[in-house]
mmCIF file of the N, C-alpha and C atoms, coordinates in Angstrom:
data_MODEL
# 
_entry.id   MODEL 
# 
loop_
_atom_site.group_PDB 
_atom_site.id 
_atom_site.type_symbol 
_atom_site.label_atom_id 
_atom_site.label_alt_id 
_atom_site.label_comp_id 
_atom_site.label_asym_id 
_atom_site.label_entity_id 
_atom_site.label_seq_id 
_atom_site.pdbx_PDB_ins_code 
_atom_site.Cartn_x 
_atom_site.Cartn_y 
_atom_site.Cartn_z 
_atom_site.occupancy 
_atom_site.B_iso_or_equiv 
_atom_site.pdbx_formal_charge 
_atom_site.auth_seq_id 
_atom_site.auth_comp_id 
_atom_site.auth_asym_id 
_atom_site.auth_atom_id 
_atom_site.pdbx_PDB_model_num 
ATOM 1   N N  . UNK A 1 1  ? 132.171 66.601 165.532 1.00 0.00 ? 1  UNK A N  1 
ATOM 2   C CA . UNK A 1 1  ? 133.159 65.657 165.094 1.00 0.00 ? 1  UNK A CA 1 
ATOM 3   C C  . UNK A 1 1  ? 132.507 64.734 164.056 1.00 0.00 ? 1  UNK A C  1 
ATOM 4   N N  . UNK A 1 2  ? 133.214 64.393 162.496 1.00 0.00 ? 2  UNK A N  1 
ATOM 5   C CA . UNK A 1 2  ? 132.555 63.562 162.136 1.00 0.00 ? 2  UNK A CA 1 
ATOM 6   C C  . UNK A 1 2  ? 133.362 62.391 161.733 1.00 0.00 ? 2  UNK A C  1 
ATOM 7   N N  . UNK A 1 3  ? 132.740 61.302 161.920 1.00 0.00 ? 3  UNK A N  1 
ATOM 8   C CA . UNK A 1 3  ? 133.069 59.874 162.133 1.00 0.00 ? 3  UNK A CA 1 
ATOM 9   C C  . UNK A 1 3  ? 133.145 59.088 160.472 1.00 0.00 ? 3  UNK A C  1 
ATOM 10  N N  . UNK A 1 4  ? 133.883 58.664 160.046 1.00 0.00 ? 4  UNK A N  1 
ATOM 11  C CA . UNK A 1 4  ? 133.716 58.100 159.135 1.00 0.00 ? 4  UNK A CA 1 
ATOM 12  C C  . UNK A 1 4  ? 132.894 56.404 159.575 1.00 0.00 ? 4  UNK A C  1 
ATOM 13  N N  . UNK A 1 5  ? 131.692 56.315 158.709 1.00 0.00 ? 5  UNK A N  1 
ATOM 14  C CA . UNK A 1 5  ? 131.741 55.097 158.520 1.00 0.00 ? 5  UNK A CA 1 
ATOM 15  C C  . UNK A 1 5  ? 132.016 53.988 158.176 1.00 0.00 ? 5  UNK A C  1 
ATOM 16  N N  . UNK A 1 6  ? 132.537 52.924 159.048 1.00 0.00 ? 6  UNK A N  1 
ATOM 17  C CA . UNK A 1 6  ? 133.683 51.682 158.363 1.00 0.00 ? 6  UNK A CA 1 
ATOM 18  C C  . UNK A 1 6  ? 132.886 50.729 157.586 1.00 0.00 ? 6  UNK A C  1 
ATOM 19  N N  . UNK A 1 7  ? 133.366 51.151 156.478 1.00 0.00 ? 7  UNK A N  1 
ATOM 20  C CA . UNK A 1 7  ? 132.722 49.982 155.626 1.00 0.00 ? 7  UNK A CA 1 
ATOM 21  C C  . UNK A 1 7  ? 133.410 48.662 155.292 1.00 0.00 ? 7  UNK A C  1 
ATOM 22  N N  . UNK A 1 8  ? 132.577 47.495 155.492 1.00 0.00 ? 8  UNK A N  1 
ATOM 23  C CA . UNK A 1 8  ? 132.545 46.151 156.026 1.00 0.00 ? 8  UNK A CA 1 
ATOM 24  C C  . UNK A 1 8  ? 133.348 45.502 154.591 1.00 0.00 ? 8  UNK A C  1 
ATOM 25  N N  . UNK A 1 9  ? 134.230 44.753 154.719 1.00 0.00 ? 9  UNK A N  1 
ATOM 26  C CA . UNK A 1 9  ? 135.130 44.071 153.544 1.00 0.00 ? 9  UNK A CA 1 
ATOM 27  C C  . UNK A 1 9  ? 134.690 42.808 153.685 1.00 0.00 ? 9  UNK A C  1 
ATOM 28  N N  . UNK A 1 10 ? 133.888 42.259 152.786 1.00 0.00 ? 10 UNK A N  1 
ATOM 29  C CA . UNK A 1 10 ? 133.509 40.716 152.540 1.00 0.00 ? 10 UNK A CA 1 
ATOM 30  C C  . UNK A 1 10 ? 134.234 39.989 152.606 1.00 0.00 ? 10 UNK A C  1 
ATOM 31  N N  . UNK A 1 11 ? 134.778 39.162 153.266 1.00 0.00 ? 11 UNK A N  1 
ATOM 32  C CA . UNK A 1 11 ? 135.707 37.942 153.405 1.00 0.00 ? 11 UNK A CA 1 
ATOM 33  C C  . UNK A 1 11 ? 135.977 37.007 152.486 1.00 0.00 ? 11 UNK A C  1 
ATOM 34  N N  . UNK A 1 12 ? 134.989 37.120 151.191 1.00 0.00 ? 12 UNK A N  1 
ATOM 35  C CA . UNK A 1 12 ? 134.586 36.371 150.246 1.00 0.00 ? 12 UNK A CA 1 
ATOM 36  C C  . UNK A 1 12 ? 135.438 37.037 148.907 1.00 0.00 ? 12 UNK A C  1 
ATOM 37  N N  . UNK A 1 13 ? 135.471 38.247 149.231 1.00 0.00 ? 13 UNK A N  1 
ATOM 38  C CA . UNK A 1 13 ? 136.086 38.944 148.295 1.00 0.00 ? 13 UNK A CA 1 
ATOM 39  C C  . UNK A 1 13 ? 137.606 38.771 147.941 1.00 0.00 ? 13 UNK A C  1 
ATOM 40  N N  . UNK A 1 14 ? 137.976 38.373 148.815 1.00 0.00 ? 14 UNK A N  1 
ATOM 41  C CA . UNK A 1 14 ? 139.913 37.974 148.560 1.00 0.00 ? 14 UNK A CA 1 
ATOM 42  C C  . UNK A 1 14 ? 139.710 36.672 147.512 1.00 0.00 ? 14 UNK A C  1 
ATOM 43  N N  . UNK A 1 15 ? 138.670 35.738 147.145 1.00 0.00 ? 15 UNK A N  1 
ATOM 44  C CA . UNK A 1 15 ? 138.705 34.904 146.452 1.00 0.00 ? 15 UNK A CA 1 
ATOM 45  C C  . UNK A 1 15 ? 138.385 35.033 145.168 1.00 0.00 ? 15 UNK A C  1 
ATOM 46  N N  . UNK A 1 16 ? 137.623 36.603 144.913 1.00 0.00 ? 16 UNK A N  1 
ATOM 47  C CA . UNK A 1 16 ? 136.941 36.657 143.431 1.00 0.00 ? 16 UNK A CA 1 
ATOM 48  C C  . UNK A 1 16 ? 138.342 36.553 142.691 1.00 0.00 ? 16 UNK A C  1 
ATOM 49  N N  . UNK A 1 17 ? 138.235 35.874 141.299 1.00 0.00 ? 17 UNK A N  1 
ATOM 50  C CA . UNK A 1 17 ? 139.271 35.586 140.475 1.00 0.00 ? 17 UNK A CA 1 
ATOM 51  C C  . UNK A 1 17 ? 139.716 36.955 140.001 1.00 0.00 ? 17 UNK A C  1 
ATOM 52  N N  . UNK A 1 18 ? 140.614 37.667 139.172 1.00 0.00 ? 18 UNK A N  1 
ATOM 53  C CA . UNK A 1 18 ? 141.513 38.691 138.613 1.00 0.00 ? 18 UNK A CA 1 
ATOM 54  C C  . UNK A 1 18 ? 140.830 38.922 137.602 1.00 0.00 ? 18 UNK A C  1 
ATOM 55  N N  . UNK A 1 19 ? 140.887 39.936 137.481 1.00 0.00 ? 19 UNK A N  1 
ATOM 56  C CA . UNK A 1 19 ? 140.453 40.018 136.075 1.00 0.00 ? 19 UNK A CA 1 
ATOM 57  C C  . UNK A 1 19 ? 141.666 39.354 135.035 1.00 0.00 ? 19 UNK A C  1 
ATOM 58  N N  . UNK A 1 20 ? 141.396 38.779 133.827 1.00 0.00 ? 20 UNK A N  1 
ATOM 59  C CA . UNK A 1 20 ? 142.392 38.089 133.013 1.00 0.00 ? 20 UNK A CA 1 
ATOM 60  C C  . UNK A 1 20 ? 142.763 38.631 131.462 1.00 0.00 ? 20 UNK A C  1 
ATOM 61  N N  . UNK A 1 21 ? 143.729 39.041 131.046 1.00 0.00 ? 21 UNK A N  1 
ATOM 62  C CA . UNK A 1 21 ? 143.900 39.259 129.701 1.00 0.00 ? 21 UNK A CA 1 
ATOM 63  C C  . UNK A 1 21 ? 143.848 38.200 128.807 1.00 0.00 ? 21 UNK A C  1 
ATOM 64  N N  . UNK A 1 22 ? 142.789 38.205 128.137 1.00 0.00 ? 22 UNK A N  1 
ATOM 65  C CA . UNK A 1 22 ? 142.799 37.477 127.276 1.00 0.00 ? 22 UNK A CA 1 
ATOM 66  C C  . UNK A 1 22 ? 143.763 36.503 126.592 1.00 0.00 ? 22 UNK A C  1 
ATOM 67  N N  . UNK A 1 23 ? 143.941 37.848 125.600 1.00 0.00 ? 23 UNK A N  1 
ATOM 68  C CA . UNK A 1 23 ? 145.382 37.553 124.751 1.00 0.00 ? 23 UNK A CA 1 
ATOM 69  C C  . UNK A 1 23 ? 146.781 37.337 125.672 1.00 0.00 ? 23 UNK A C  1 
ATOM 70  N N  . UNK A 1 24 ? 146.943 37.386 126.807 1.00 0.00 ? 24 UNK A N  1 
ATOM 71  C CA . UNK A 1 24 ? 147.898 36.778 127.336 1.00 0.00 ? 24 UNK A CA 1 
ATOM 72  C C  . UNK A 1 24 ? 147.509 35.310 127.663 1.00 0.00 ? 24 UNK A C  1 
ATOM 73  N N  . UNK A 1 25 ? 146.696 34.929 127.728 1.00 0.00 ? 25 UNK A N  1 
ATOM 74  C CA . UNK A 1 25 ? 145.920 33.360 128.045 1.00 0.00 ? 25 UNK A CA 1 
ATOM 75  C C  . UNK A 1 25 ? 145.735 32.970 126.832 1.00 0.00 ? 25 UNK A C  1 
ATOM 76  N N  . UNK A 1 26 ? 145.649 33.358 125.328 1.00 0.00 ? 26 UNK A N  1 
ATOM 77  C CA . UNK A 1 26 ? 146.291 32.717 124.467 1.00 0.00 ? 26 UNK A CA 1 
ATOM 78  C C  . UNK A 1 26 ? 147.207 32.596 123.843 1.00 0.00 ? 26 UNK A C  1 
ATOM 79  N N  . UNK A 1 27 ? 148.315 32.979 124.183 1.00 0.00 ? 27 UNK A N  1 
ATOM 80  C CA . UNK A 1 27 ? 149.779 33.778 124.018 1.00 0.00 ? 27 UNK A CA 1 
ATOM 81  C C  . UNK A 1 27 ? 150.437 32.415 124.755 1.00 0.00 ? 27 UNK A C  1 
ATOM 82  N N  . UNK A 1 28 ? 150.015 32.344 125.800 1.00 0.00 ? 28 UNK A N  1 
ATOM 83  C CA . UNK A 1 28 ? 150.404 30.867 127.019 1.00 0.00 ? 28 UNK A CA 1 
ATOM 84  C C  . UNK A 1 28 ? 149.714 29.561 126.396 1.00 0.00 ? 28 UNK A C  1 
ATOM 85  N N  . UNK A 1 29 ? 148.958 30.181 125.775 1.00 0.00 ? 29 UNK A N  1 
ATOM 86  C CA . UNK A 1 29 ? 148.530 28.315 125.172 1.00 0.00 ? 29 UNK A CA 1 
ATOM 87  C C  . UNK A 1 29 ? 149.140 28.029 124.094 1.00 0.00 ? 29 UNK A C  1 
ATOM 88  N N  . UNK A 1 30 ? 149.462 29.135 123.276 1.00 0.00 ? 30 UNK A N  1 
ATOM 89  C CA . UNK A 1 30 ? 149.900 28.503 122.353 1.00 0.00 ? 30 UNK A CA 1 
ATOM 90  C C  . UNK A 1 30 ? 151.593 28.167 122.399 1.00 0.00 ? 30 UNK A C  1 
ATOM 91  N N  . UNK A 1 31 ? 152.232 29.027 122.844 1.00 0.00 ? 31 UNK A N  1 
ATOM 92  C CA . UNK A 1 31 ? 153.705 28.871 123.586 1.00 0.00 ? 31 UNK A CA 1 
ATOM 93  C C  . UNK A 1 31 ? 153.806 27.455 124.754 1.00 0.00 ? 31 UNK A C  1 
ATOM 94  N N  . UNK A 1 32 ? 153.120 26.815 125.122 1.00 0.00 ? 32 UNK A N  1 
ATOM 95  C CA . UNK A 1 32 ? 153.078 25.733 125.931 1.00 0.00 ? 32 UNK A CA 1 
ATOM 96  C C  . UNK A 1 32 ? 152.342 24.621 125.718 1.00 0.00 ? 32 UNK A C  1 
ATOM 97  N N  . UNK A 1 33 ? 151.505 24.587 124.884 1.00 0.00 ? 33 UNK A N  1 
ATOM 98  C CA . UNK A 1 33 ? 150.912 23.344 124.660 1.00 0.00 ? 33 UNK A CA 1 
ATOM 99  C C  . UNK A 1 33 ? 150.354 23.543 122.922 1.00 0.00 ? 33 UNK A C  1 
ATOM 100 N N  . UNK A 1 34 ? 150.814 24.606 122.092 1.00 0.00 ? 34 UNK A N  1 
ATOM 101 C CA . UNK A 1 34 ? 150.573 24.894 120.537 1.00 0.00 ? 34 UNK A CA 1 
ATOM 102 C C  . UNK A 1 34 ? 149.191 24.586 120.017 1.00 0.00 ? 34 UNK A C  1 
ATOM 103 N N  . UNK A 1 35 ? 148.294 25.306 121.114 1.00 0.00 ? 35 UNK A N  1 
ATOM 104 C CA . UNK A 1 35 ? 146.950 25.613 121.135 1.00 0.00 ? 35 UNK A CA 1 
ATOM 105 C C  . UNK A 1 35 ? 146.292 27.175 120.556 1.00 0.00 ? 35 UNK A C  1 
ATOM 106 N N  . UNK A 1 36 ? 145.536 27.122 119.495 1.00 0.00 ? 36 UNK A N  1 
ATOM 107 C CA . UNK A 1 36 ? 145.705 28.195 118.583 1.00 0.00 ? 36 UNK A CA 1 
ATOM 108 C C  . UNK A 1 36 ? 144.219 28.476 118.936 1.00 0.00 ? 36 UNK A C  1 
ATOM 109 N N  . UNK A 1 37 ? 143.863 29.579 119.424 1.00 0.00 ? 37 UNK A N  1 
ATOM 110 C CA . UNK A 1 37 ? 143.034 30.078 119.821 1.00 0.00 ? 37 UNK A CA 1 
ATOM 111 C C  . UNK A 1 37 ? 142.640 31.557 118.570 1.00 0.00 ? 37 UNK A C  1 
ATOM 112 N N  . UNK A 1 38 ? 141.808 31.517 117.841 1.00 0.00 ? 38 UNK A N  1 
ATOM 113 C CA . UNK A 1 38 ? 141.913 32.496 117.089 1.00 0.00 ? 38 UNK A CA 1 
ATOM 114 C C  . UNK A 1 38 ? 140.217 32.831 116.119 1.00 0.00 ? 38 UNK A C  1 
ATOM 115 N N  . UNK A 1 39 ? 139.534 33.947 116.353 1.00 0.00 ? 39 UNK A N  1 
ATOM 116 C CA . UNK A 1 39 ? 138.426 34.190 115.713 1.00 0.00 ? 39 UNK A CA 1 
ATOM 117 C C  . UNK A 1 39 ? 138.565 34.876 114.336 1.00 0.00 ? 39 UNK A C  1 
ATOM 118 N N  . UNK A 1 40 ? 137.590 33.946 113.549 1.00 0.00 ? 40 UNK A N  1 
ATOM 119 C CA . UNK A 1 40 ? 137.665 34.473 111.941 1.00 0.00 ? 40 UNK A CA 1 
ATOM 120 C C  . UNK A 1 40 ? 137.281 35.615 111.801 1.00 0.00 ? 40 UNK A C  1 
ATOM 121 N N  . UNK A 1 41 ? 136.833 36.243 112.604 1.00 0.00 ? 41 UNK A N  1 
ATOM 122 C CA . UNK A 1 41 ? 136.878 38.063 112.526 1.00 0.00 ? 41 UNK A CA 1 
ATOM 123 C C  . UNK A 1 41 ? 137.613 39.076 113.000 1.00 0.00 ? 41 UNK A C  1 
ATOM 124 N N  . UNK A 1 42 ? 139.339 37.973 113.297 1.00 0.00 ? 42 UNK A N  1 
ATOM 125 C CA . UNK A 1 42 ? 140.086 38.471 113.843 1.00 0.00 ? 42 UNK A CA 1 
ATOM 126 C C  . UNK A 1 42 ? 140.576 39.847 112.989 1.00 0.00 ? 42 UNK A C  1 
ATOM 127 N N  . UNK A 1 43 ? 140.553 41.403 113.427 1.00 0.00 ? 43 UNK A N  1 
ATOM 128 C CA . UNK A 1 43 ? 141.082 42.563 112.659 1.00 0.00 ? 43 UNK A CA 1 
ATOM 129 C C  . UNK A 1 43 ? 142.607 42.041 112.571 1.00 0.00 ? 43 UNK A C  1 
ATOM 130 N N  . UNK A 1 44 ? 142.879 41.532 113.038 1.00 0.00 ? 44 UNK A N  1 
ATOM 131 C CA . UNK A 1 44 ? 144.657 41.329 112.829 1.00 0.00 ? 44 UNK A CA 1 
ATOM 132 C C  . UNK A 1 44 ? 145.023 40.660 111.973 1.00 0.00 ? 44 UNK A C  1 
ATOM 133 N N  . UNK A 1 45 ? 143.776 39.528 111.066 1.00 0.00 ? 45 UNK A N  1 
ATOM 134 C CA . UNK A 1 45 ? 144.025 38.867 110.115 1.00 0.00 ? 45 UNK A CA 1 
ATOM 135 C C  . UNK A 1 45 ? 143.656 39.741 108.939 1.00 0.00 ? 45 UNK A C  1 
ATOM 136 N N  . UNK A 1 46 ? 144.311 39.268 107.582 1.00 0.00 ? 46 UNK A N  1 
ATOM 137 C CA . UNK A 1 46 ? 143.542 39.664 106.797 1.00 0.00 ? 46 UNK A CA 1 
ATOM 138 C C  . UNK A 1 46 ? 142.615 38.695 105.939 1.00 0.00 ? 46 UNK A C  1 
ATOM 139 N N  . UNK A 1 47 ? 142.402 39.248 104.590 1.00 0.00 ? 47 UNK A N  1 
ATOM 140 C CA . UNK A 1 47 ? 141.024 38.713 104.163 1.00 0.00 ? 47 UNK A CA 1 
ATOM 141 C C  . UNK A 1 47 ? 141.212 36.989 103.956 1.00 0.00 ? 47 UNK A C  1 
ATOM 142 N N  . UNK A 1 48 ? 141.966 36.969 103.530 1.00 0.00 ? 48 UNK A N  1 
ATOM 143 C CA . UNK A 1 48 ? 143.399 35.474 103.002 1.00 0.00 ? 48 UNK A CA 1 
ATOM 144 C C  . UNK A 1 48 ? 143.438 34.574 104.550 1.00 0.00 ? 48 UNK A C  1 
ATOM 145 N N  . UNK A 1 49 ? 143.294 34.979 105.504 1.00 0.00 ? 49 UNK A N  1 
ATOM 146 C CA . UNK A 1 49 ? 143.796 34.523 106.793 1.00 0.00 ? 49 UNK A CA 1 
ATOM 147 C C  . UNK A 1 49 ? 142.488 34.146 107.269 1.00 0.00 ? 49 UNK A C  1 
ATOM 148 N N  . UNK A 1 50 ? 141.300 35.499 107.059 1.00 0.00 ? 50 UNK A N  1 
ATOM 149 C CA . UNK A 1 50 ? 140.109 35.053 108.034 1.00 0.00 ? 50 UNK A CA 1 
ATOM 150 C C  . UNK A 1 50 ? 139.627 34.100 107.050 1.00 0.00 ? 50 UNK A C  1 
ATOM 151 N N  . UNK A 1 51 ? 139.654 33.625 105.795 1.00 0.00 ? 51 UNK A N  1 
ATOM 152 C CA . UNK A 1 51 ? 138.925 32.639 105.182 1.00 0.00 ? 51 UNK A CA 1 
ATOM 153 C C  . UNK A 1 51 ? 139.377 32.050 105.306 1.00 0.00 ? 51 UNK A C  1 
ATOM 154 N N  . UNK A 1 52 ? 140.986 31.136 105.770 1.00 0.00 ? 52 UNK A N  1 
ATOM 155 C CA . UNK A 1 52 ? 141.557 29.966 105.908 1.00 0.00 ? 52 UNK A CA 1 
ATOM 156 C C  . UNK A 1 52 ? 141.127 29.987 107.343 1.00 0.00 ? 52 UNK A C  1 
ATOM 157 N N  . UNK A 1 53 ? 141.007 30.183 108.146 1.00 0.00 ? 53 UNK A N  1 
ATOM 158 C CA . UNK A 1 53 ? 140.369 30.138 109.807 1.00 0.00 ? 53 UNK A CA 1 
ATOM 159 C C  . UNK A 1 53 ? 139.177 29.496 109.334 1.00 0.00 ? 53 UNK A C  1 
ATOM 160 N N  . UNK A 1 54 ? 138.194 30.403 108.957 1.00 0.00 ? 54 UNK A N  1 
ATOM 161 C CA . UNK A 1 54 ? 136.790 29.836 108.580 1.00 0.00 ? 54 UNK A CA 1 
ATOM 162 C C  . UNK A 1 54 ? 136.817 28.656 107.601 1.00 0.00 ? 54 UNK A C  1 
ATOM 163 N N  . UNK A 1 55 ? 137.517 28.313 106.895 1.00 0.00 ? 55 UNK A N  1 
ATOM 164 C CA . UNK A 1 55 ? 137.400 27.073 106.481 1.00 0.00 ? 55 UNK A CA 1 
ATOM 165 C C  . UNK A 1 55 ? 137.606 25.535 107.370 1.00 0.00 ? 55 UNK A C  1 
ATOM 166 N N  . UNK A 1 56 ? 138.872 25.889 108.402 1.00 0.00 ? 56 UNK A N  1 
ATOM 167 C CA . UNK A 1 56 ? 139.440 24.904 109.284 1.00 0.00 ? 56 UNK A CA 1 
ATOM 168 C C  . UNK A 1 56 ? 138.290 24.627 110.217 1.00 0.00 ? 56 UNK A C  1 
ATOM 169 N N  . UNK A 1 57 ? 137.798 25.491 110.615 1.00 0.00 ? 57 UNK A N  1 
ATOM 170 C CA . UNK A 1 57 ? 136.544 25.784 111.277 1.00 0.00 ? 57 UNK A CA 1 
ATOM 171 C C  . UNK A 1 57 ? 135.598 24.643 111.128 1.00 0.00 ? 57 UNK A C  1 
ATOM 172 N N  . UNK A 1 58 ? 134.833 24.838 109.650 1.00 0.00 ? 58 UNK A N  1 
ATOM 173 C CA . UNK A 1 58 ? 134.110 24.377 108.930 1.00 0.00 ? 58 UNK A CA 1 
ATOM 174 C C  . UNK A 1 58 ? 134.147 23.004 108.909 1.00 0.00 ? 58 UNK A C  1 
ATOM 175 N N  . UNK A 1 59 ? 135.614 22.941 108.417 1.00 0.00 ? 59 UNK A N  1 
ATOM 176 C CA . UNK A 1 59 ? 135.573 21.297 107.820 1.00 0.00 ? 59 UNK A CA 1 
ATOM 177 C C  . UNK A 1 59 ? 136.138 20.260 109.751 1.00 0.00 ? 59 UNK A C  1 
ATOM 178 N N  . UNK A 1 60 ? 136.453 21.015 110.902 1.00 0.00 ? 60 UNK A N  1 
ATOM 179 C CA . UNK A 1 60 ? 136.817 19.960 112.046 1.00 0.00 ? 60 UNK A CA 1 
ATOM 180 C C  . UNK A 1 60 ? 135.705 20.249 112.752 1.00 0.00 ? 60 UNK A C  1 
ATOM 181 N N  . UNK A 1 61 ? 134.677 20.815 112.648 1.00 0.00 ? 61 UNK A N  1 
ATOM 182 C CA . UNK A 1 61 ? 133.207 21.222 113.356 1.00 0.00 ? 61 UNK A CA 1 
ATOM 183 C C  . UNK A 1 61 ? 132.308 21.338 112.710 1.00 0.00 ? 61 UNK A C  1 
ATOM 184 N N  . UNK A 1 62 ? 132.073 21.706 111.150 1.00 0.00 ? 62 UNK A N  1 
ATOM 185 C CA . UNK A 1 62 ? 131.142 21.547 110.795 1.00 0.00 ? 62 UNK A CA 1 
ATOM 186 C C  . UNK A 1 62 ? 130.177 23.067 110.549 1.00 0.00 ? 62 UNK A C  1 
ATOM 187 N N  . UNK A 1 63 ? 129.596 23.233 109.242 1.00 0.00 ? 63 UNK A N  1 
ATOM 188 C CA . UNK A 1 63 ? 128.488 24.775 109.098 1.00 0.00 ? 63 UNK A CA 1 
ATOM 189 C C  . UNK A 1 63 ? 127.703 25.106 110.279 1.00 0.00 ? 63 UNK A C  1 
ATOM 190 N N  . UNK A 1 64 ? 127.418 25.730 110.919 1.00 0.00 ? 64 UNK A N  1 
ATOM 191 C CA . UNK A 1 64 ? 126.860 26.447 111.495 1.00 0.00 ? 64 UNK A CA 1 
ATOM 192 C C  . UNK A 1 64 ? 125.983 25.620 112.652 1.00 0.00 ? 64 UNK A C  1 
ATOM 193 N N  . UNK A 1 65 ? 127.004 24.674 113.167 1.00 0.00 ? 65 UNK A N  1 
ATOM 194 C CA . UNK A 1 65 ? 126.500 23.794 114.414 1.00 0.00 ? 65 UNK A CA 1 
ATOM 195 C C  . UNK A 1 65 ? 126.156 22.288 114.356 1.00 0.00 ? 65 UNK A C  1 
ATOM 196 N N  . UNK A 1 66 ? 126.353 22.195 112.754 1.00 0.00 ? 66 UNK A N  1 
ATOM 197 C CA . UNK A 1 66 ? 126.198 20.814 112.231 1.00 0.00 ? 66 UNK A CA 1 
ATOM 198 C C  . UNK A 1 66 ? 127.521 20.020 112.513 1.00 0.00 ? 66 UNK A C  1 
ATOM 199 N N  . UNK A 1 67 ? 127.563 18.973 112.259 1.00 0.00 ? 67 UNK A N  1 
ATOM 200 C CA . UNK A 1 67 ? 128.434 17.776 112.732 1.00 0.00 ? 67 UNK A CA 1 
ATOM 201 C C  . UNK A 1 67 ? 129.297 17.137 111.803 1.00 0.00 ? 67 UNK A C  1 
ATOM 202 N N  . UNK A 1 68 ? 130.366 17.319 111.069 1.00 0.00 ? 68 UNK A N  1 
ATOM 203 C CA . UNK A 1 68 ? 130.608 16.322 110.054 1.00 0.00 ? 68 UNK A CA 1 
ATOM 204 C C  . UNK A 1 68 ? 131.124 15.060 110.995 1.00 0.00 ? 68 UNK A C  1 
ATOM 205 N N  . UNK A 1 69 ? 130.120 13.664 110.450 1.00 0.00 ? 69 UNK A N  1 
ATOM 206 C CA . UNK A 1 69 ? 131.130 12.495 111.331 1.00 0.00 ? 69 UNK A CA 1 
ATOM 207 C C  . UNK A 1 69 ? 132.512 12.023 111.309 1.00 0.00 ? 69 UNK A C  1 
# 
């Protein structure tokens, strides 16, 4: 006769979070609070689009980690 062995379900495990779609979590930000979540290497932009991203970028944060005051 063979027995399956019961393997033990962590109790801890009903709490790990979901996995999350992204783009539906910025789809909801921006539809509810007009929070624009968007990378200048986005393929969906084009060339016109990813350089106006990277500029907005630039000038409310600053080159490459620098600070404008």
């Amino acid at each position: 006769m063979k027995i399956t062995p019961h393997r033990y379900q962590c109790p801890l495990g009903r709490l790990q979070p979901q996995v999350a779609d992204l783009d539906e979590i910025k789809r909801t930000g921006w539809r509810e609070q007009h929070i624009l979540v968007v990378s200048e290497t986005d393929s969906r932009l084009d060339f016109v689009e990813q350089a106006f991203v990277k500029r907005i970028g630039e000038r409310l944060f600053g080159q490459g980690g620098k600070r404008n005051g």
